[in-house]
N, C-alpha and C positions, 0 to 999 in steps of 0.2 A: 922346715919350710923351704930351705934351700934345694931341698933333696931333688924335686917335683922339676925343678924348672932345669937342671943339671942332667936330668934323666931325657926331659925334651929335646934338650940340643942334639946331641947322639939319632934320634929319632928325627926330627927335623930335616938335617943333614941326609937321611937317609931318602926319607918322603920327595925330598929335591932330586935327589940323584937319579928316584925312581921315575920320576915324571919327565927330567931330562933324558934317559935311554928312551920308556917310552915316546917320547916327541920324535929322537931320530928314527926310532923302530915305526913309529906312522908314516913319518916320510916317506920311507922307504917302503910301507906298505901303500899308499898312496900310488907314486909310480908305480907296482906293481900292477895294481888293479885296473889303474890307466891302459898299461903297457898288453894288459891281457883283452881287454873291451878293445883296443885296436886290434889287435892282430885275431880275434876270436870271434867276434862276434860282426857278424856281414854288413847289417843295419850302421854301426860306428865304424867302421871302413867306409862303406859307400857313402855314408855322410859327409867325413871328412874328408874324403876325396875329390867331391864334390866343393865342398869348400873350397880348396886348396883351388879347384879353378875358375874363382873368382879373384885369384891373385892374379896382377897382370904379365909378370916375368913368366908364371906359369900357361898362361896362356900362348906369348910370344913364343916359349920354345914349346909347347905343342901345336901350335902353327906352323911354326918352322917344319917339324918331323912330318906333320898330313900332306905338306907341300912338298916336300921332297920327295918325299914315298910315291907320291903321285907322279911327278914330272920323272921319278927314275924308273918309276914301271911303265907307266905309260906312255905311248911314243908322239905326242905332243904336236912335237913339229911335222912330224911326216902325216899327220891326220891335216894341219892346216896347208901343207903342201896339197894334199892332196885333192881339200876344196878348191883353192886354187886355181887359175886357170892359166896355161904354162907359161905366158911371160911374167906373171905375176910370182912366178914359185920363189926366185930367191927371195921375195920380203917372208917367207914361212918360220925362217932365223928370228929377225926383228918379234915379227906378231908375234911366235910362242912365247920369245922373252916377255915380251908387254903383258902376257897373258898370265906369265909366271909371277910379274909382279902384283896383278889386279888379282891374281888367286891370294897371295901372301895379306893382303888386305881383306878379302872377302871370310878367309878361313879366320884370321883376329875377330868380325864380326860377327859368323857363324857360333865361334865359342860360346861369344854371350849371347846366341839364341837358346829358347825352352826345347827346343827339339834337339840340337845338338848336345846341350845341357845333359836328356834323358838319357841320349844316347852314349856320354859319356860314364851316366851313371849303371846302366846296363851292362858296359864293359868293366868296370869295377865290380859289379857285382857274380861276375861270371869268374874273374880274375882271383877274386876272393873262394869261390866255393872249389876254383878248381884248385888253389893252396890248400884248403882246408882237407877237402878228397883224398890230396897226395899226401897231406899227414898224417891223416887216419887211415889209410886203406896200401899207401906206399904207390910207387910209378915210376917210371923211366924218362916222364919228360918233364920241361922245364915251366915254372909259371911264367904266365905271358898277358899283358895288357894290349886286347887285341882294339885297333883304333879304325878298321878295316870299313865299319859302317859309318863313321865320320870322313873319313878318306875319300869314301863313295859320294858324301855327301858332298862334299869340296868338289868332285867332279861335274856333278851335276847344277853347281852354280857356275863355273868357269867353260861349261860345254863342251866338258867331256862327256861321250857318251857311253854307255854301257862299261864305266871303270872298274867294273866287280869283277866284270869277267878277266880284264886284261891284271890286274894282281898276282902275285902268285902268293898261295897260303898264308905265309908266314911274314909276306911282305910289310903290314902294318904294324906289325906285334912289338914289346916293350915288352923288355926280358926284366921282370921282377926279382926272382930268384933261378937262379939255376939249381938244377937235379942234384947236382955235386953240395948245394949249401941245404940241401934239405934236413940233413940228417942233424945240421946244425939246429938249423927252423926248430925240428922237434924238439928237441933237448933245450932250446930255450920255454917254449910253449909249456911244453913241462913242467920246467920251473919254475916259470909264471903263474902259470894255475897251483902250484901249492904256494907259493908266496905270496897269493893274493889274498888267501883266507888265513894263512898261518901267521905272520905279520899281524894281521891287520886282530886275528884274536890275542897275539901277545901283545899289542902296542895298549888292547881294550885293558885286559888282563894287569897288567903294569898300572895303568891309571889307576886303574879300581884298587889295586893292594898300595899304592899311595894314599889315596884318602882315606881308605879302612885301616894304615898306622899312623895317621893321623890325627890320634885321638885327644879331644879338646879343644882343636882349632879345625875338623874339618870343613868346615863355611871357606875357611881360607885356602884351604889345601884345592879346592873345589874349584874355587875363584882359579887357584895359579893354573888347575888342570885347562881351565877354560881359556887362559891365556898362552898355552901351551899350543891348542888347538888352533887359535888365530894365525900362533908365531908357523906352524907348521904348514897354514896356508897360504902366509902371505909366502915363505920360502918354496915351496910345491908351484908358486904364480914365477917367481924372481929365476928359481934354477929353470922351469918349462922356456921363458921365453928366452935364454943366455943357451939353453942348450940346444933349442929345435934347430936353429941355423946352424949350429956346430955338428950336428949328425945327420942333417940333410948333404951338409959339405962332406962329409966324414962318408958318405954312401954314395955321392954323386961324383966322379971323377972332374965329367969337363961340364960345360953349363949345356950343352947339349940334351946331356942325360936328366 
């Protein structure tokens, strides 16, 4: 009678062990899967990108960059100079300043407009397919978040006129990846896409060969699986939010970027 219960322990021990890898092997297919729906799929890009500028720092500095883009391509003061009528030119200095601040104001509000809004999410979404293009198909130029139609848009509340034309190209654009890091890009993507299904069928796999050696108490073994599952989400919630600011810091040099 003793034999039975000496045979379980051995087994037991092992049933835990098994449920323990599996729990970190979810984790870590968890992130996977996450990591692949950002960078893969266009709809959760655009979305959380979109998100992200309802955050107010993220606003503030892309305010800042549509304001600058603007006042450094376009010649600002020599246009109010030139409404002007000549003993009035030297205040063309003061007014454009004035004008540069009342933009810096107008573009924080613009942000949190629906058209701006759109327009924001139309640029991610172009940003995105032209990533995806140059992974699948290869290229020679860089990804870029082009802000060019918000820019325009900044001008045409601060009265400037025809600011499209005065741009050059590449003037609004927000270098995501360069050409040079693609090759990396790939080889991550890569291994994200088989990490997402391979993980995620050993972490299934693991579970299941815990409760099916679990025989005589799988009620219980079942029970811990399901609290395995919890423990892996609350840790999946605790490491996402400790880590987003550490690898936005970790990717963004100065707070400009």
């Amino acid at each position: 009678m003793n034999d039975a219960p000496k045979a379980a322990r051995p087994r037991r021990g092992v049933v835990f062990a098994l449920i323990a890898v599996a729990s970190i092997v979810a984790f870590l297919a968890v992130f996977a899967v996450w990591a692949k729906r950002q960078l893969l799929e266009s709809e959760t890009w655009t979305n959380t990108s979109t998100e992200l500028l309802e955050d107010e720092d993220i606003q503030t500095a892309v305010a800042t960059f549509t304001v600058d883009t603007l006042f450094t391509n376009v010649p600002v003061q020599e246009q109010v100079q030139a409404a002007l009528p000549p003993r009035a030119a030297p205040a063309a200095g003061p007014i454009s300043a004035a004008i540069r601040q009342l933009a810096n104001t107008l573009a924080l509000r613009a942000l949190q407009s629906p058209k701006v809004q759109d327009l924001w999410e139309e640029a991610n979404q172009r940003a995105h397919s032209q990533l995806l293009n140059l992974v699948e198909k290869g290229g020679s130029e860089d990804v870029t978040l082009d802000l060019g139609d918000i820019v325009n848009q900044l001008g045409e509340q601060v009265g400037v006129s025809d600011a499209a034309s005065k741009l050059p190209p590449e003037a609004a654009q927000i270098e995501i990846f360069s050409n040079d890091d693609l090759a990396a890009v790939q080889d991550v993507i890569d291994l994200l896409e088989t990490l997402a299904w391979v993980l995620t069928a050993v972490a299934l796999l693991l579970f299941a060969l815990a409760v099916y050696l679990a025989v005589g108490w799988r009620r219980v073994a079942l029970r811990d699986v399901g609290w395995a599952f919890i423990g892996v989400g609350v840790a999946v919630l605790v490491v996402h939010s400790l880590a987003g600011s550490a690898l936005t810091n970790h990717l963004a040099d100065t707070a400009s970027v």
